[in-house]
Z-matrix of the N, CA and C atoms (Angstrom, degrees):
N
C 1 1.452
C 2 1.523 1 108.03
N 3 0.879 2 122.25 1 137.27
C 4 1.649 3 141.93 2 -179.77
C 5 1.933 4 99.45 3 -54.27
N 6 1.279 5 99.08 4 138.40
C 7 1.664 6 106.70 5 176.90
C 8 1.446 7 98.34 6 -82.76
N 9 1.356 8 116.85 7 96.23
C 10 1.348 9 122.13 8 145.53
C 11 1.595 10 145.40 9 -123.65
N 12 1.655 11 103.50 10 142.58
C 13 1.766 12 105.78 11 -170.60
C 14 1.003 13 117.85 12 -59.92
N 15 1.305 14 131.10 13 156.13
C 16 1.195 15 132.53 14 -146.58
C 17 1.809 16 91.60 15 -100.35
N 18 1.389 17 111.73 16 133.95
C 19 1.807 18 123.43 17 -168.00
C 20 1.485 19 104.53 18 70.35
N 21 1.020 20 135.77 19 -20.01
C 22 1.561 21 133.25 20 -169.34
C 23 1.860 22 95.94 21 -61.23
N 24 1.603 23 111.98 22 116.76
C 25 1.269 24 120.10 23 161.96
C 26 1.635 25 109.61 24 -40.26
N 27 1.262 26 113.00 25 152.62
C 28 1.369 27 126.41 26 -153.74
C 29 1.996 28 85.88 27 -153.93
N 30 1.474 29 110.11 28 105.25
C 31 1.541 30 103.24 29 -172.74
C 32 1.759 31 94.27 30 -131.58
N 33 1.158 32 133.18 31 169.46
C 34 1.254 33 119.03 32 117.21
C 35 2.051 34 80.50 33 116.11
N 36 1.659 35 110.09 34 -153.30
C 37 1.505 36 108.61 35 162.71
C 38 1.258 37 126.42 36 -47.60
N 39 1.817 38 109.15 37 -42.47
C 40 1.344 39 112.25 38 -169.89
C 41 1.534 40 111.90 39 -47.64
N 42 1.951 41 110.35 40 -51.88
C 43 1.482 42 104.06 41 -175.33
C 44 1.452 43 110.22 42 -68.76
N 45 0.878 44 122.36 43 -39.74
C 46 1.286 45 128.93 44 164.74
C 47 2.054 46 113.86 45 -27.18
N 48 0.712 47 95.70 46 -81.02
C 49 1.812 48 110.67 47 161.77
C 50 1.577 49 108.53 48 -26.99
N 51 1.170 50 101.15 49 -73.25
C 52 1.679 51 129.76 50 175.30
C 53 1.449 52 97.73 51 -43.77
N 54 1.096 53 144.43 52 -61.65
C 55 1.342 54 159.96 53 -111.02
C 56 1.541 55 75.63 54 -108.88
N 57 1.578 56 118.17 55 -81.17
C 58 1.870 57 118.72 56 -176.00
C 59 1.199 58 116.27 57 -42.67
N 60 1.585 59 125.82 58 -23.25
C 61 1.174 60 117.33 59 -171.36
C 62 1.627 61 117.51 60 -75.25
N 63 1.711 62 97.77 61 -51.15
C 64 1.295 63 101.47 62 175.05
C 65 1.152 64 141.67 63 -67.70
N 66 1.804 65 111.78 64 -10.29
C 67 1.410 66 120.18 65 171.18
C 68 1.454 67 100.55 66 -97.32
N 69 1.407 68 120.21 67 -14.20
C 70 1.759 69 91.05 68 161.73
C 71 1.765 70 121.01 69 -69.34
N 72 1.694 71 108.23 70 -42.54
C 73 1.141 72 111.61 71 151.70
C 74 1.464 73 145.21 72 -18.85
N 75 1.382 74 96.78 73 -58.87
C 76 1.367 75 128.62 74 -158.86
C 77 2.093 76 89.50 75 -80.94
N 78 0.877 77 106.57 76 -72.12
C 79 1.894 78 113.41 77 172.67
C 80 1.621 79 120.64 78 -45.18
N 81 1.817 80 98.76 79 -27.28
C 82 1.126 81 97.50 80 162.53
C 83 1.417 82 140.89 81 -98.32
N 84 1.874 83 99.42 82 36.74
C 85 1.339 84 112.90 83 -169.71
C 86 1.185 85 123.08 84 87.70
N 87 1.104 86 139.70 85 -25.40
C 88 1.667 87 142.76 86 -170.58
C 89 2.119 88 97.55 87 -73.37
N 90 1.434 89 97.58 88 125.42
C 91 1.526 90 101.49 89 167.65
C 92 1.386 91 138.31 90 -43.03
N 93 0.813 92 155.49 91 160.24
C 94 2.098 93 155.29 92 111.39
C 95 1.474 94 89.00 93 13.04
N 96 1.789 95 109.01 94 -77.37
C 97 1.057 96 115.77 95 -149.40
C 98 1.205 97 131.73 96 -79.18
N 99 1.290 98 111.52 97 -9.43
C 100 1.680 99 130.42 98 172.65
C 101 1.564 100 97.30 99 -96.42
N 102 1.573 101 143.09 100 -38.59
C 103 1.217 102 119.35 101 -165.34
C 104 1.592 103 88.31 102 -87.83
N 105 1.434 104 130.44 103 -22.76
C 106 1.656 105 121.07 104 174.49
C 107 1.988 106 107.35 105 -47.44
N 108 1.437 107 92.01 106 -62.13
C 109 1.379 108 92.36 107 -177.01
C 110 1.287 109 133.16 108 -57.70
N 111 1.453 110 128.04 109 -32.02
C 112 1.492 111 143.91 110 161.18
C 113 0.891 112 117.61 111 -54.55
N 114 1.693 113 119.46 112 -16.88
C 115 1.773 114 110.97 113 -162.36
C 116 1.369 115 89.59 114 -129.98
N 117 1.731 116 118.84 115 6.42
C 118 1.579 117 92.90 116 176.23
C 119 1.755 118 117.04 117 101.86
N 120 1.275 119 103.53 118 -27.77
C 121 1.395 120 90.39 119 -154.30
C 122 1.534 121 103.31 120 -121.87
N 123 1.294 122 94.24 121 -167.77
C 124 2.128 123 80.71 122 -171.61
C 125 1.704 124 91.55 123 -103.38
N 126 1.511 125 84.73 124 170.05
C 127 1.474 126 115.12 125 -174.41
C 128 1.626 127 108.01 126 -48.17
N 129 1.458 128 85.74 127 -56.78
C 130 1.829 129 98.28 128 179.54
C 131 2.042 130 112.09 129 -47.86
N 132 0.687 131 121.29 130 -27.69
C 133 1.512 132 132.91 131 -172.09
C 134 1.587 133 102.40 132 -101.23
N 135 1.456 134 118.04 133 -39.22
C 136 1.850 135 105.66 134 167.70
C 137 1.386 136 93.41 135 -67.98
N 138 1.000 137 161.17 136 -44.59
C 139 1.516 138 145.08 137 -110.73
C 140 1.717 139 87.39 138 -119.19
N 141 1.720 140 111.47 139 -42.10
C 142 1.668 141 114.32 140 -173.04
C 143 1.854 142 97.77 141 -57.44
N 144 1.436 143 104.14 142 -37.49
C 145 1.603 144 108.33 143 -177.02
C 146 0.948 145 117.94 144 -26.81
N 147 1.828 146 89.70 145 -90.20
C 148 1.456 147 118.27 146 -171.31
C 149 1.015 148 127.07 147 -50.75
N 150 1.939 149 122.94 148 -29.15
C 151 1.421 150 118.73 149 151.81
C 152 1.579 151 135.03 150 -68.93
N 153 1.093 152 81.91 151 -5.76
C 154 1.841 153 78.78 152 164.77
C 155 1.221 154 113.10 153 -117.70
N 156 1.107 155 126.26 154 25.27
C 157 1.477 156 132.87 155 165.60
C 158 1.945 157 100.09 156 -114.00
N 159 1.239 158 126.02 157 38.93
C 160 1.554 159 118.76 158 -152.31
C 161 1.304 160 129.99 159 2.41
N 162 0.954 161 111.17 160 71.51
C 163 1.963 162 115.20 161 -168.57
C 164 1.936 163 82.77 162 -107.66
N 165 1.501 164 113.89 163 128.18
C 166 1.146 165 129.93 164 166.20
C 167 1.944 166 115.10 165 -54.88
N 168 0.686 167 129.26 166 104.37
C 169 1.199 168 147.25 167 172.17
C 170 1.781 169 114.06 168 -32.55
N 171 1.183 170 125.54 169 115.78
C 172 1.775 171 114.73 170 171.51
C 173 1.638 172 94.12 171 -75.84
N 174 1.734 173 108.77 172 163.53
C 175 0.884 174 153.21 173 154.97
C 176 1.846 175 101.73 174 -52.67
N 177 1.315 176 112.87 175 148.50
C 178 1.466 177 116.37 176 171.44
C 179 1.811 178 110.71 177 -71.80
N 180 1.354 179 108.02 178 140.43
C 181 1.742 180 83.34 179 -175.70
C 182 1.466 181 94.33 180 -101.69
N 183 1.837 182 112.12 181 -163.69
C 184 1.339 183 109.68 182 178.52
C 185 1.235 184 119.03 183 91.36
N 186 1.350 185 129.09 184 115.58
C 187 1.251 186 109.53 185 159.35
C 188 1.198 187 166.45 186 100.43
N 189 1.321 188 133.46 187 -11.69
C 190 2.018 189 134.32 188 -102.38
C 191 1.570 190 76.04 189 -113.06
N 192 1.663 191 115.89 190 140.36
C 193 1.498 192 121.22 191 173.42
C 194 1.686 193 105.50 192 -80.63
N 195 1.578 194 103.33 193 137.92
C 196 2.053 195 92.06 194 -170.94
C 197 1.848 196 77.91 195 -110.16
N 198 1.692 197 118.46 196 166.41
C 199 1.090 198 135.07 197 134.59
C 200 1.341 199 125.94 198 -23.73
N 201 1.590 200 128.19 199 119.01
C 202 1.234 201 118.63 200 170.52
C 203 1.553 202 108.54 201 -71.92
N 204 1.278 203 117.21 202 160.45
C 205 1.429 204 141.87 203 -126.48
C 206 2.066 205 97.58 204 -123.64
């Protein structure tokens, strides 16, 4: 992963770079919240990534509330 400061804009090849890394990541199972934390940056900014790099989005896991019965 690329040495980067933490909030420091990221424009140009670099995001670009950044951008391939995390959707190979990202496809290869690794979370929002684990590639947020590895790279420094917040969730909100992995997630702005990966959608603009078209990486298909997971489902929320955990949980799902059903209708009572």
């Amino acid at each position: 992963m690329a040495d980067l400061k933490k909030g420091a804009r990221i424009t140009g090849a670099a995001r670009d770079k950044l951008a391939s890394d995390l959707k190979r990541k990202y496809e290869k199972g690794a979370s929002i919240r684990a590639l947020a934390e590895s790279t420094g940056r917040s969730y909100g900014f992995v997630h702005r990534v990966l959608s603009e790099s078209g990486v298909q989005l997971r489902g929320r896991g955990g949980a799902t509330r059903s209708k009572k019965k």
